[in-house]
N, C-alpha and C positions, 0 to 999 in steps of 0.2 A: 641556438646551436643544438646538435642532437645531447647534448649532455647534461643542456638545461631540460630539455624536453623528457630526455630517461630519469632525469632525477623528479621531475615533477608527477611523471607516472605513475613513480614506485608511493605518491602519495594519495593516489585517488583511490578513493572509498565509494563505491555505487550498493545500495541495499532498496530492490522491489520490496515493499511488505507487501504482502497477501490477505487478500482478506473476504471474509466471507458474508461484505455488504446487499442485501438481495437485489442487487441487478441482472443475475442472469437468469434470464426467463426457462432456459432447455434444460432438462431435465435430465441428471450424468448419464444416465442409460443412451439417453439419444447423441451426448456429445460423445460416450464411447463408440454408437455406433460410425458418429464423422470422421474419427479418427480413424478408425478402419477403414472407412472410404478414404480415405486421404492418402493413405497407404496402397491401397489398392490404385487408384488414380496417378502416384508417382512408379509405383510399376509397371502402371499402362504404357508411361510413355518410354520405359526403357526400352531401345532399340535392341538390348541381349536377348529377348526372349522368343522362342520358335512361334511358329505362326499359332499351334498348338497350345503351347503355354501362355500365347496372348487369349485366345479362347477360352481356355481356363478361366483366366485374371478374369475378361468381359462376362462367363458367366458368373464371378464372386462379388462383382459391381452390382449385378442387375438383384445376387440375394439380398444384398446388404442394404439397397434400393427399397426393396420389398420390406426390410423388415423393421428400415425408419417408418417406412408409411406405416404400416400397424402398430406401431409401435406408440402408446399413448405421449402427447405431445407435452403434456402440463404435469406438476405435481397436483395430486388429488389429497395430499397429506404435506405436511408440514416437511421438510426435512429437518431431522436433529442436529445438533451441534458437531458430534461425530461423524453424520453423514457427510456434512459438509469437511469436517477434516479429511473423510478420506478422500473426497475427490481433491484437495489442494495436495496432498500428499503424492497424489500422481505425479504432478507434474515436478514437486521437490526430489523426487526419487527418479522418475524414469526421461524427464526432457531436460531438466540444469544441470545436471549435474554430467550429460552429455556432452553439452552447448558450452561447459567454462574450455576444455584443452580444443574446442574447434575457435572458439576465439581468441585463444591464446597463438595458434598457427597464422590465424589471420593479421592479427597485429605484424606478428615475425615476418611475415611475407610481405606487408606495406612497409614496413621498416626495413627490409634489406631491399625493398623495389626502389626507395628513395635514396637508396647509398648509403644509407645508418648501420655502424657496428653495430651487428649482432650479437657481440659482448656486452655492448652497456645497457640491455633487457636482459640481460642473464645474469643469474640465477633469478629462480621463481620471486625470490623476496623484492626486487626489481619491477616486477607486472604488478597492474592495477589490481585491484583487491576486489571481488566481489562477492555478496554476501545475500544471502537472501533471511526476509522478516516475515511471522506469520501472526494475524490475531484472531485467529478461530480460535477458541478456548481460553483465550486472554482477554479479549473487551467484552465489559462486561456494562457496558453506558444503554441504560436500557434494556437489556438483553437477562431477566431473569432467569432462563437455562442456564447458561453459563457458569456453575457453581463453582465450589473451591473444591469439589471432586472431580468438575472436569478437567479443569485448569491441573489438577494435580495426572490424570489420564495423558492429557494434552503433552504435558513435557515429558512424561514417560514414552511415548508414542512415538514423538520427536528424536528423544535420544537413541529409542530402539531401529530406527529407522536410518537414522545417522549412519549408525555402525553396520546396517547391512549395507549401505550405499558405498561407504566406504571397503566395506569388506567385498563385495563385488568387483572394485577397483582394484583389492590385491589381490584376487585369485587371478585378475585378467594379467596382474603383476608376474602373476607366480609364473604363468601359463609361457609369457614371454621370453622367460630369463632361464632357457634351457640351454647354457654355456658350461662345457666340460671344466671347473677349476676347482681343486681341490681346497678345502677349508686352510691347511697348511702351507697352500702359497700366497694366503690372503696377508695383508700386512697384520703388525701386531693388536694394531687397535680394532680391525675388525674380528680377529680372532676372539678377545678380550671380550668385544661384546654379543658375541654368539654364545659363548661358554657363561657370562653373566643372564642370557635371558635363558639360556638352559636353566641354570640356577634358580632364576625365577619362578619360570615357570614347574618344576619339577619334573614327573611324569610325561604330562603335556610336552614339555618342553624337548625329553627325550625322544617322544614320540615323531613332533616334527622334525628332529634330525636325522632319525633314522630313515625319512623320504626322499628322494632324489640324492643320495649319496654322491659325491663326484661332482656336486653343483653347489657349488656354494651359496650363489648368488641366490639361488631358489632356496636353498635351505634360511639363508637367513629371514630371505621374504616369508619364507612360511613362518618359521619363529614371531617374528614380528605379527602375522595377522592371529596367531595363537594368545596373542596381548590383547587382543582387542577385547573387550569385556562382556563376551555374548556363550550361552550354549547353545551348539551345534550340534541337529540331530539329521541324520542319513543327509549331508554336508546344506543344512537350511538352517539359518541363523532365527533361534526361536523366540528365546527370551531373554530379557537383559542377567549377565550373572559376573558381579564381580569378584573372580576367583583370585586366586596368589599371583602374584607376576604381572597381571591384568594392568594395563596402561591408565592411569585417570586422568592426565590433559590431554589432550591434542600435541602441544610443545615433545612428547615424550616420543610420541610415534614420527614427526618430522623430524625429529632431531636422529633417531634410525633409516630414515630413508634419506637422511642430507648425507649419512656416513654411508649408504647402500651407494647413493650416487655418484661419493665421492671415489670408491673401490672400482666400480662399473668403468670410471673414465680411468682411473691408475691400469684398468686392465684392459685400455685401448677402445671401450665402448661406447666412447661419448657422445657419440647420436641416439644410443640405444637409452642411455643414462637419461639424455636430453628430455627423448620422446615419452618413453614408458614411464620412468621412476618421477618425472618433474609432474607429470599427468597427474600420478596418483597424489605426490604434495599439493598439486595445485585444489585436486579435489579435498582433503583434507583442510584445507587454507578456507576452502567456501564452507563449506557442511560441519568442520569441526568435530565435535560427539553429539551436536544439540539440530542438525539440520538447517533449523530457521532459528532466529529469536523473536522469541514468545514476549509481547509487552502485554502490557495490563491496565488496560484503561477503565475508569472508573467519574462520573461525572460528579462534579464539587459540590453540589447541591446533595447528594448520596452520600458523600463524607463529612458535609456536616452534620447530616441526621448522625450518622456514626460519632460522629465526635462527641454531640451529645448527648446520645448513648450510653456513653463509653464515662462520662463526667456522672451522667447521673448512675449510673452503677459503681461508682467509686463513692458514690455520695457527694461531690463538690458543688455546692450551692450557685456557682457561677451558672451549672447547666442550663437551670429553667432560663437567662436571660441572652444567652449566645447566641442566639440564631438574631436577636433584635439587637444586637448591638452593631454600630457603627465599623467602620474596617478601623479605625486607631482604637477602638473598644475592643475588638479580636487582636488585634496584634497586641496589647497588651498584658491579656492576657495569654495568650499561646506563647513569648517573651517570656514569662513565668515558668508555663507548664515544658517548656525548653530547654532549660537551666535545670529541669530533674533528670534523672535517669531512671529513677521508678513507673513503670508502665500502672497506668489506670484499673484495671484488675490482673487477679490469676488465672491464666489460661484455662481452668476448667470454671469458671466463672459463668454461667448461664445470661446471656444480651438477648439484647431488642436485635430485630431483623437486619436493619442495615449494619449494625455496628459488629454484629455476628457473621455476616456477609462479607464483610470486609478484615475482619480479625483471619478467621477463616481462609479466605483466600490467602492474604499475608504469608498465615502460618507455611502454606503449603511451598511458597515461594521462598519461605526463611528455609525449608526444612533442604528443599533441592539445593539451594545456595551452600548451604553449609558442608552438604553429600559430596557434591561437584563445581562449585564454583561459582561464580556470575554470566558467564558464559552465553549460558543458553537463555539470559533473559535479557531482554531489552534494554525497556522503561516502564515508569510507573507515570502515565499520562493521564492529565488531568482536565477533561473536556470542560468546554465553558468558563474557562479560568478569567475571574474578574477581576483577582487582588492578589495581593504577596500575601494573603491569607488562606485562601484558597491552596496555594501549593505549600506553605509550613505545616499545617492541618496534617497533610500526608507526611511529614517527618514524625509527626506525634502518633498516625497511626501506624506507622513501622517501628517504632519505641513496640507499640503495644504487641508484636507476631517478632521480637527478637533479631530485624531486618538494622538495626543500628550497628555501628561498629566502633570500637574505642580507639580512639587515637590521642597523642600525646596533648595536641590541642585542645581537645573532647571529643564529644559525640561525632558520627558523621552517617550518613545514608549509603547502602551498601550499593542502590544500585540509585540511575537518574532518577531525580523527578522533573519528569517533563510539561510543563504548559501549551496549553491546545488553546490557543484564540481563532476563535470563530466568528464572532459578531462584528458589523461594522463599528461598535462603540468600543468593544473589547479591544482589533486591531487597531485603532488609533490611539489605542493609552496600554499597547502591549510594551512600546518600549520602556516607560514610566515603572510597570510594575517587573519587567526584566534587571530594570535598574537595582528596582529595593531587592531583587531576590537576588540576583550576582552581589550585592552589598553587606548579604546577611552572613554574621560568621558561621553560621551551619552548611551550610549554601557552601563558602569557601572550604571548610574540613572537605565537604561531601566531595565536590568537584578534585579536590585534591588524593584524596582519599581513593576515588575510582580511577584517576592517573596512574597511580604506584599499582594499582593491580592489573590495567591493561600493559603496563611495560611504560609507559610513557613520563614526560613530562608536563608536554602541555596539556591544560584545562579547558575541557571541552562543555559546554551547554546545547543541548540539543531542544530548540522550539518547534511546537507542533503549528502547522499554519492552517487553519481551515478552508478551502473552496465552497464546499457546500453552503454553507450556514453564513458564509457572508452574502452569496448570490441570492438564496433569500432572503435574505435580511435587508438586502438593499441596493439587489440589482447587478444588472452585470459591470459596468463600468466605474458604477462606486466599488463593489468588489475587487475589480482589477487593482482600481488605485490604490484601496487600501491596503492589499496583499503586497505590493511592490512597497508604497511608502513605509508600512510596518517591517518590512528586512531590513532595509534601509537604516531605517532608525537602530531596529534592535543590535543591526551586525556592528554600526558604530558604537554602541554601551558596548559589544563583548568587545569591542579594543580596547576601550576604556579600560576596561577591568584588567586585562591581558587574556580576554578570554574567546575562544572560537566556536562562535555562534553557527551550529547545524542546524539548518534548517529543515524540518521532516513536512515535507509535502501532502498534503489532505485532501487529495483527488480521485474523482473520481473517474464515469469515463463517456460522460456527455461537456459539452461546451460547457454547460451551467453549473456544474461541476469541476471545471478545470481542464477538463480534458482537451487534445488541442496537437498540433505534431511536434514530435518529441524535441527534434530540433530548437524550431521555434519556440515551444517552450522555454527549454535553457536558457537560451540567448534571450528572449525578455527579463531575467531576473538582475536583479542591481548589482553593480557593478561589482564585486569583489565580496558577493556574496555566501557563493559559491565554494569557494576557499578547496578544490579538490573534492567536496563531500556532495554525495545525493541521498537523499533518503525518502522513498513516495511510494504512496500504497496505490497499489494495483487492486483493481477492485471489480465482483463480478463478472458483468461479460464482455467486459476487455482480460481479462485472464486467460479467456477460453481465445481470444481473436489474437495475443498477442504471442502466447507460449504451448499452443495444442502440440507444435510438433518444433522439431530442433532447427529448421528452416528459420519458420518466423518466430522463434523466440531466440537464435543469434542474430537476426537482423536489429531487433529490438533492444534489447541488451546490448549489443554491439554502437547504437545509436545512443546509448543513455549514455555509458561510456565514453564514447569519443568526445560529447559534446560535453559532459562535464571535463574532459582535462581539456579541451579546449576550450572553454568560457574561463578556468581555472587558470592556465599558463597566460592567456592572451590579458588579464587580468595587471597579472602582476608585470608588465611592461608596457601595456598601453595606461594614459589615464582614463579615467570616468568620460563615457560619449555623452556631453551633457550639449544638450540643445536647448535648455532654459527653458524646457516645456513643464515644471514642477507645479506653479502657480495655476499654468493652466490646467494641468489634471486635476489640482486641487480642486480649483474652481466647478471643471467639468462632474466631478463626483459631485459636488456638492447638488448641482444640476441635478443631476441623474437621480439622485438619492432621494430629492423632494419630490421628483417626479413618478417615479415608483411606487414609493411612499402613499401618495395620492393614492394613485390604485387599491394599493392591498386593503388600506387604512378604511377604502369606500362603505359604507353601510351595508351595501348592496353586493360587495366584493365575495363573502363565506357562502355565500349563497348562493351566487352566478359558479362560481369554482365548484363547487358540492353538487351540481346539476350539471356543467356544460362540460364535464372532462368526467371518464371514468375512474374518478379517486375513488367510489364506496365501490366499485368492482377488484380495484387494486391491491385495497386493504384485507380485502377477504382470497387473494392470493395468496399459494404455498410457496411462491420463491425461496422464500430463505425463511432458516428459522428466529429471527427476529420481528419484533413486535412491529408498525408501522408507527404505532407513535410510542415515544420514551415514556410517558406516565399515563396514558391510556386517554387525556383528555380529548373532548371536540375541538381543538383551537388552532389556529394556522403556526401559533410557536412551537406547541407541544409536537406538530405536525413532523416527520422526520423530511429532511433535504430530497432524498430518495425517490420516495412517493409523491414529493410534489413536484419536481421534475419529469417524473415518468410520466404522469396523468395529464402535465400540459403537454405533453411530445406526440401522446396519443392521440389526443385530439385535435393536433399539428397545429398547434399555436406558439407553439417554443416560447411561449414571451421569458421565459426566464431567461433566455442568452439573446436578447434584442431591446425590451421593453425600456426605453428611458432614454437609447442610443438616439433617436430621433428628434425628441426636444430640443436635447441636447444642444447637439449639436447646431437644430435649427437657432435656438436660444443666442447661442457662441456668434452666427455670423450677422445675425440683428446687430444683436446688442454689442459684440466685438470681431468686426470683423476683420482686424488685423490678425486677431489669434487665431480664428476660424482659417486664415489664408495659412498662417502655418502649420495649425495641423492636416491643412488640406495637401498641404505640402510632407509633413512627416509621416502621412501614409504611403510614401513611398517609399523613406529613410530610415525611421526611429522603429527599432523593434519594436517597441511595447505596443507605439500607434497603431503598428502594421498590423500585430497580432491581434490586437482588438477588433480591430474591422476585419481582418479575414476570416473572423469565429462568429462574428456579425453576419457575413457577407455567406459563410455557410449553413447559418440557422435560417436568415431569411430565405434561401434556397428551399427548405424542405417545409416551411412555413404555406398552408393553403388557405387561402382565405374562405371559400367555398365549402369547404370542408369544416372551414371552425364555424361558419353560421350554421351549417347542419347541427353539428354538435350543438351550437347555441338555442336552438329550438327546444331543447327540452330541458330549459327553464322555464318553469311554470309560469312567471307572475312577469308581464311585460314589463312593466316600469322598472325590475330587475336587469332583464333582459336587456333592454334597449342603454339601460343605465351604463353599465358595464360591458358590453360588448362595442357602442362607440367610443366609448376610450378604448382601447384598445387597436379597431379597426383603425380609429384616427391616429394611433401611433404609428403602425403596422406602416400606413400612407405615407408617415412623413418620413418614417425612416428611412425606406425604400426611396422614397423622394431627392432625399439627399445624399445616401449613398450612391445610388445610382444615376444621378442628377448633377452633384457636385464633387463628389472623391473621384468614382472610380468614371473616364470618358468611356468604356467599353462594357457590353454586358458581361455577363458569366460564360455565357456561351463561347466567347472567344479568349474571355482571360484565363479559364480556367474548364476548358472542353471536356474530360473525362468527368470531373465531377456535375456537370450539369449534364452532361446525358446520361450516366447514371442515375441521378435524382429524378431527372424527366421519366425515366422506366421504370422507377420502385414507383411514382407517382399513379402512373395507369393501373398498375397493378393493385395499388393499393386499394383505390377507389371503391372496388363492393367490398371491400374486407372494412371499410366503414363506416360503409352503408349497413353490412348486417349487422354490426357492432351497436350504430348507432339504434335500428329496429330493437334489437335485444333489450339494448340500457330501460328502452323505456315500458319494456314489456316486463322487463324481473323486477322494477321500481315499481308498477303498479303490481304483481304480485307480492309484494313484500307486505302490502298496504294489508293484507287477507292472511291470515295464521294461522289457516286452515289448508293455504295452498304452499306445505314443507315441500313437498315433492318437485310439484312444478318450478318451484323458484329454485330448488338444488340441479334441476334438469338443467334450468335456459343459465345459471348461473355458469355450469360446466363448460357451456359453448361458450359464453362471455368471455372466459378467461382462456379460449383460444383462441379467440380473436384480437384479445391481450397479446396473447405469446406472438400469433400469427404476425400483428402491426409492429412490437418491436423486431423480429428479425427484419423484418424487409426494412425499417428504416434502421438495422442493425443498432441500435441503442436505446437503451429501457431508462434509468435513472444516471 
């Protein structure tokens, strides 16, 4: 009914995090410059413009034309951490903050198109919630830039920025609400509270009343942006300053604009109320005082060097022997170290690196927390999480930075601690250790603890799920299963407990990485999953493709939205679509897993990879300012998800989103060919099947075979070469074989026409940008050999990684 459906809206929670993983190859200058042609380009096609001012626009196309082409295409330098904040800061400031009241119209207008009171979506606390997450300045897994002075810039930057977005929002307020009413015919409570933020505010306060005299409604909006906590110099919000009167929630300034809108309708304006004042709550609701929230990831192998750090500078004898003890020998001891409330040193106490790293950062996030709140920060996410030791560890380093908080029961953590399972062994024993940490009474204070501070009751656990690191780890369709089976499990422990398990999405924005249409996405995740909540990082150069302008970043956001309250509502009244196809995926992963396995595991495999794809060109790329691998080692673990995604895409083998599919399945209709007829069958019906083969059926698409023996040529040592190139070729055959053989009766060509004749055209195109790619690789590899030729190998290096940049745009995806 519309009433189930209003009520279920007002519970959805959508948060993109942001994040500044190195996939996008263009360089901000150059996507500044697209945006201006974008702009320019949606002008062109306005029919308002004289024939003259179309001339115009065509001649500002053809400069801006001119000055991408010169304009160098690559970074030649690193970008900083900062650099990267400011380009994310664009689009938090100048396109969402747009795009929330044009999708809130859009709603309203499908909603009264279907015959839905337009009462039961109103007032704003009604509409879905949407929020946006940032981790530039906040993860810090790998990423030795990343200090606790940036982290401490970062949330200052955030909040300063907050408040001009906002404050932009009431001047266009102010601007609006030029209605003749005198202060003395407002009712008595808004009188009351015009005269109290005079009060407040003092001077200031006086000031803005004596503007627009006669206007009430403006004066009090002025008053109100005079709270917001910034100086203003020649009317440009400078610096943060919080003077007398100055607002510190958010709650404080919506609770002035619920009584602003309440007056607006008492005085007959309630479309104006609706449009203008509901606008600016709405934008308040998203951005808050903090913009985005800032998490803080940190990987668990990095917290235990901290931990025992932190032991052996207290002197505790246990230190020398923690790192070798057993998971019930750590929990034993951290069960101990639990039960105090004494933090392991005094903050001016001088540490080892990590432990100083991690105190440090802490500190900076106790210090904002205590200033302003929880707010502006996330979670405290713990990559690589093996054990319910792994994430107590972080309780004991929040003891040490004053992040605890006392409550009647005891101790509790002020903000999440969130678990990142990444590996295919991790997901399949993530419910097991979700268990012992929903179990733990710290765990319970915590959860409970952070309820009473967001307004709530219920207990929320938010899990981090990783894409990346499972797809290498073990393939794409072990990965699949495992990501689906491990919610599954985990969301039934948060019943158990009474607890609602969030799921946070670890995506990237290739197939092999999770990437995939939005849709479709959704709708493959376990039934009743979902629970209202999205939470998935946006990453690189889907950032730029998905939000450059307010078009295609309401389309997209508009798409996360609807299908999360739709997977959400549709939930909780249908049962579980169970086709008894579990065994079989199990089975299938299991398939796939060994078979993949085989490959990487080959002798011959570090070394066909490190020769047949341009990974040593990649690593020596400026995309972003993180490292390519997490501790600097040679090894395919150490190796980050990113780069070894990209380098096989390059060299258009994609096997990371196909490699094992073909076995597989061959394997399935050998050996069972009942099962093999159902899923031959559930690629028509069963999301998750569908999805898997249509991410299949698009990798194999841009997959050249042609193209990967050239690349395989300059593998020096044949017995290498031939080693590992026909396994691969031989998969490449069979999976093609049987997808296109036994699933699908039609090619691409007819099932799916715009994306194969697009592929068919970047294909041709591609083709010398491969070829010089491939000449180069093996020209700057033989200079490398010579130490004498710096020059020349910085020369051919230069073009190298424009023929990097070059190949991922035309196949539009890097890592």
């Amino acid at each position: 009914s519309p009433e189930v459906i209003a009520d279920s809206l007002a519970e959805i929670r959508v948060e993109p995090v942001f994040t500044a993983h190195p996939t996008e190859a263009k360089r901000a200058t150059v996507l500044e410059h697209h945006r201006t042609l974008y702009k320019l380009l949606v002008q062109r096609e306005n029919q308002m413009y004289t024939r003259t001012e179309q001339e115009e626009i065509k001649r500002s196309i053809k400069l801006t034309l001119d000055r991408i082409w010169r304009t160098g295409e690559i970074y030649l330098e690193k970008p900083d951490v900062f650099s990267e904040l400011r380009n994310i800061m664009y689009y938090f400031m100048n396109v969402l903050p747009v795009v929330v009241p044009i999708l809130d119209r859009r709603l309203a207008q499908a909603w009264q198109k279907v015959g839905f009171d337009p009462q039961l979506i109103d007032p704003v606390e009604k509409l879905p919630r949407l929020r946006f997450g940032n981790w530039i300045g906040g993860d810090r897994d790998g990423h030795p830039f990343v200090t606790a002075e940036v982290t401490r810039q970062t949330l200052h930057l955030l909040r300063l920025n907050a408040f001009v977005v906002v404050r932009r929002g009431m001047l266009e307020l102010v601007r609006n609400l030029s209605f003749h009413h005198m202060i003395n015919e407002c009712s008595p409570a808004f009188q009351d509270r015009i005269e109290a933020m005079v009060d407040d505010l003092g001077d200031q306060g006086h000031d803005a009343l004596e503007r627009n005299e006669s206007e009430a409604f403006r004066q009090f909006a002025n008053l109100a942006m005079a709270k917001l906590p910034l100086e203003v110099r020649r009317n440009h919000a400078t610096q943060l300053h919080d003077h007398a009167g100055a607002y510190k929630r958010p709650a404080e300034l919506l609770a002035d604009l619920a009584m602003l809108r309440q007056e607006l309708i008492a005085f007959g304006a309630g479309q104006i109320a609706q449009a203008d004042v509901q606008a600016v709550m709405r934008l308040v609701q998203t951005v808050g005082f903090h913009l985005a929230h800032l998490d803080i990831r940190q990987n668990s192998t990095f917290h235990d060097k901290a931990l025992v750090q932190l032991m052996t500078a207290a002197g505790l004898p246990e230190a020398d022997r923690f790192l070798e003890l057993d998971e019930a020998g750590r929990l034993k001891l951290l069960k101990k170290e639990l039960a105090s409330h004494r933090p392991f040193t005094h903050p001016g106490v001088p540490l080892a690196t990590e432990a100083q790293a991690v105190r440090a950062c802490y500190q900076v996030v106790g210090e904002h927390v205590v200033k302003y709140g929880e707010e502006a920060l996330g979670s405290l996410i713990v990559s690589m999480t093996r054990g319910l030791s792994d994430l107590l560890v972080v309780y004991l380093l929040a003891r040490e930075a004053g992040l605890l908080a006392e409550t009647e029961a005891g101790m509790a953590c002020r903000l999440p601690v969130v678990p990142l399972f990444e590996t295919i062994d991790d997901l399949r024993r993530s419910h097991e250790v979700l268990d012992a940490f929903l179990s733990h009474p710290f765990t319970q204070r915590s959860l409970a603890w952070q309820a009473r501070q967001r307004g709530e009751s219920s207990l929320v656990q938010e899990v981090m799920i990783g894409y990346s690191d499972s797809n290498k780890d073990g393939g794409i369709l072990a990965s699949l299963w495992s990501l689906f089976d491990a919610q599954e499990r985990m969301a039934e422990v948060g019943r158990r407990h009474g607890v609602k398990v969030r799921f946070f999405h670890g995506k990237g924005g290739s197939i092999s990485r999770g990437a995939g249409p939005t849709a479709a996405f959704i709708g493959t995740l376990p039934h009743d999953s979902v629970r209202g909540e999205m939470r998935l990082t946006e990453q690189g150069e889907t950032i730029s493709q998905k939000y450059a302008n307010k078009i295609n970043a309401t389309y997209n956001l508009e798409l996360l939205l609807a299908n999360t309250a739709g997977v959400s509502i549709l939930a909780r009244y249908q049962p579980a679509d169970s086709k008894g196809l579990a065994d079989i995926w199990r089975y299938m992963a299991e398939v796939s897993y060994g078979h993949y396995r085989k490959l990487i595991e080959h002798p011959h495999f570090i070394q066909f990879y490190g020769q047949a794809t341009p990974i040593d060109v990649i690593e020596q790329s400026k995309i972003g300012s993180r490292p390519a691998r997490r501790r600097g080692q040679r090894t395919l673990d150490d190796l980050r998800a990113i780069p070894w995604v990209f380098s096989w895409a390059q060299a258009r083998y994609n096997l990371t989103s196909w490699y094992g599919v073909g076995a597989t399945l061959e394997h399935l209709m050998q050996e069972r060919p009942e099962e093999f007829q159902r899923i031959k069958q559930a690629a028509h019906e069963d999301t998750l099947v569908r999805y898997m083969l249509l991410n299949v059926d698009t990798s194999l698409a841009s997959t050249d075979e042609r193209i990967m023996h050239a690349y395989a040529q300059l593998v020096d040592q044949a017995e290498v070469r031939d080693a590992i190139f026909s396994m691969i070729t031989e998969e490449l055959a069979r999976t093609r074989r049987i997808l296109y053989g036994e699933i699908y009766t039609e090619p691409m060509s007819q099932r799916r026409r715009y994306h194969h004749h697009s592929t068919q055209l970047r294909s041709v195109a591609l083709e010398p940008l491969h070829a010089k790619q491939i000449n180069l690789l093996h020209k700057w590899r033989l200079l490398r050999e010579f130490p004498d030729a710096q020059a020349s190998q910085e020369q051919v290096l230069t073009q190298l990684l424009l023929t990097v940049n070059a190949i991922a745009g035309a196949l539009r995806v890097t890592g």
